[in-house]
C-alpha positions in Angstrom: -37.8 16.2 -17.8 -34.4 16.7 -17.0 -31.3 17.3 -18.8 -28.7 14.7 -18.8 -25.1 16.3 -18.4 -22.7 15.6 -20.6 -19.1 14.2 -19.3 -16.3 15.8 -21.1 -12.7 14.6 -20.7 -10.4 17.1 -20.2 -7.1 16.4 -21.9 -4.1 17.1 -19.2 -1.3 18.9 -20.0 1.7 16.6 -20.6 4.4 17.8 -19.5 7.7 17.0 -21.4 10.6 14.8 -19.5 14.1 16.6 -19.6 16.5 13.2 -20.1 19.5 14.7 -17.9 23.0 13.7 -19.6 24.5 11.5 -17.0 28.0 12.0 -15.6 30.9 10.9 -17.4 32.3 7.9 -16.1 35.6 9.2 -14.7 33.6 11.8 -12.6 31.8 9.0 -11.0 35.0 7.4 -10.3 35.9 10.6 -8.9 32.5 11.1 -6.7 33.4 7.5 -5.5 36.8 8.1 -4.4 36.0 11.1 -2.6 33.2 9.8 -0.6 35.0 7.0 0.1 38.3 8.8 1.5 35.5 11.5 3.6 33.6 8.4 5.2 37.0 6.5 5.8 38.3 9.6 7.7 34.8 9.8 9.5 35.3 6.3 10.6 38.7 6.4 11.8 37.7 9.9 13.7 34.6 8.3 15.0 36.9 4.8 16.0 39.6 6.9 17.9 36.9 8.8 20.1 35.3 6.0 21.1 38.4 3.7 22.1 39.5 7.3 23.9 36.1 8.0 25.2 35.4 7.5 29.5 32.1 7.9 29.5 29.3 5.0 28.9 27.3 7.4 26.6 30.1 8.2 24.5 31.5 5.1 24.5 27.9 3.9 23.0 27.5 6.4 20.7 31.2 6.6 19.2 31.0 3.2 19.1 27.7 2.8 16.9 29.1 5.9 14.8 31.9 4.2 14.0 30.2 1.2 13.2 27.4 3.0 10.7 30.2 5.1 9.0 32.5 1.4 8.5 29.6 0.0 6.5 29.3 3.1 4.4 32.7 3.2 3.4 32.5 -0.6 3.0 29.9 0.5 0.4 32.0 2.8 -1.5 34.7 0.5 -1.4 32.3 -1.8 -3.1 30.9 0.8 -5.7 34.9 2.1 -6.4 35.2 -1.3 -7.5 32.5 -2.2 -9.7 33.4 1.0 -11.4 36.8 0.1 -11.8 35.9 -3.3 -12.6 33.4 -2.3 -15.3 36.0 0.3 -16.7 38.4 -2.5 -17.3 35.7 -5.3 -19.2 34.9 -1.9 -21.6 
């Protein structure tokens, strides 16, 4: 006759989650605000090479560049905002 093997579970190893502190809420107004003044400056480099820009490749790719870095800072703009706004109803 054979033996019928016995199934053991094996109990994994949990592993412990580290809760990181977030940041304070005046550094992420500060994160905001930064990122939002480096992608404005991006945009307005990227808008000024394409309007000075000869070449159809350029042109195209200033143009798109300028376009894609616009919407980011739109996005800041946005986030600036809800974190000013929130601030305010605290």
């Amino acid at each position: 006759m054979a033996k019928k093997k016995r199934v053991t579970k094996k109990k994994g190893v949990s592993r412990k989650t580290v809760s990181h502190k977030s940041d304070s809420f005046p550094a992420r107004i500060r994160i905001a605000w930064r990122n939002l003044v480096l992608f404005v400056i991006l945009f307005l480099a990227s808008y000024l090479l394409y309007t000075f820009s000869n070449t159809n490749l350029f042109s195209t790719f200033f143009g798109i560049t300028s376009i894609i870095l616009g919407f980011v800072s739109l996005s800041f703009l946005i986030a600036l905002m809800v974190l000013l706004v929130s601030r305010s109803k605290k």
